[in-house]
N, C-alpha and C positions, 0 to 999 in steps of 0.2 A: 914905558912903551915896550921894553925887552919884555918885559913879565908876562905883559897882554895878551902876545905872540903867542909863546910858553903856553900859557894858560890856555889857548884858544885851538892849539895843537893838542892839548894831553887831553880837552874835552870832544875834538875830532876823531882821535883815535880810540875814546871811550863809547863813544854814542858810533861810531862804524864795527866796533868790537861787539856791541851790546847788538846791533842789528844782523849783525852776523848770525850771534848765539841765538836772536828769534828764529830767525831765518833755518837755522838746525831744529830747534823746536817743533816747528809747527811742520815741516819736513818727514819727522820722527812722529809726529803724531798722523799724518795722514799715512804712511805707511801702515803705522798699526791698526787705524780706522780698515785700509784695502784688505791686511790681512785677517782681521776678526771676520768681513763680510765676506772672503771666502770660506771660511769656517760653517758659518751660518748658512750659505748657500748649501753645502754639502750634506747640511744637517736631514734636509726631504721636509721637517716640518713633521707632522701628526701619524699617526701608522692605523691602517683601518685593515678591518678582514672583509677578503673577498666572501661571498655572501656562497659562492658555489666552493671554492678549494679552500676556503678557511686559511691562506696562505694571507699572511701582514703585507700590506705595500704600503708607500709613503700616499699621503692624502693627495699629491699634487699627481701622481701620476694613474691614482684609480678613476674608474666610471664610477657616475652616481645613476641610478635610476629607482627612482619611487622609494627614497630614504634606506637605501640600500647600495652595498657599494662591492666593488667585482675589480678584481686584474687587469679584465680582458675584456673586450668585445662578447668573445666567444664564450667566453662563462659567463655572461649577463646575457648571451641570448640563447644558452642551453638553460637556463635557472629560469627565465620567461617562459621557454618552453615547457618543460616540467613542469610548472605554475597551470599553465592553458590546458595540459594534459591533464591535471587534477580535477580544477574548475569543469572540466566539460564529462567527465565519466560521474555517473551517478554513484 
């Protein structure tokens, strides 16, 4: 009956130690999951040229317009412009 005891403790303290060490595990791997995905966030993703200043931006913060891609507002509606100004002079 002594030994039972014994035995029923060393396997208590093994199986609370062992869930402890998950418990740090999986801890340590969500950490790393949060900091890789800020990593990734900071990356911008894709790099495209503005179609007026020829300047790189990230794809997530350019304008698209008619498969073409701009900085700005105002360089996509100066490069419209100068399109219409072509278009209409013989």
């Amino acid at each position: 009956m002594n030994l039972l005891i014994i035995r029923l403790i060393i396997f208590a303290v093994l199986f609370y130690v062992g869930l402890k060490l998950y418990g740090l595990y999986r801890q340590r791997k969500l950490d790393h999951q949060v900091q890789s995905n800020k990593i990734n966030r900071h990356e911008g993703g894709e790099m495209v040229r503005c179609r007026w200043c020829e300047v790189h931006v990230p794809e997530q913060e350019a304008l698209r317009d008619q498969e073409q891609w701009f900085c700005s507002s105002a360089h996509r509606d100066r490069f419209l412009q100068e399109q219409q100004n072509k278009d209409s002079t013989p």
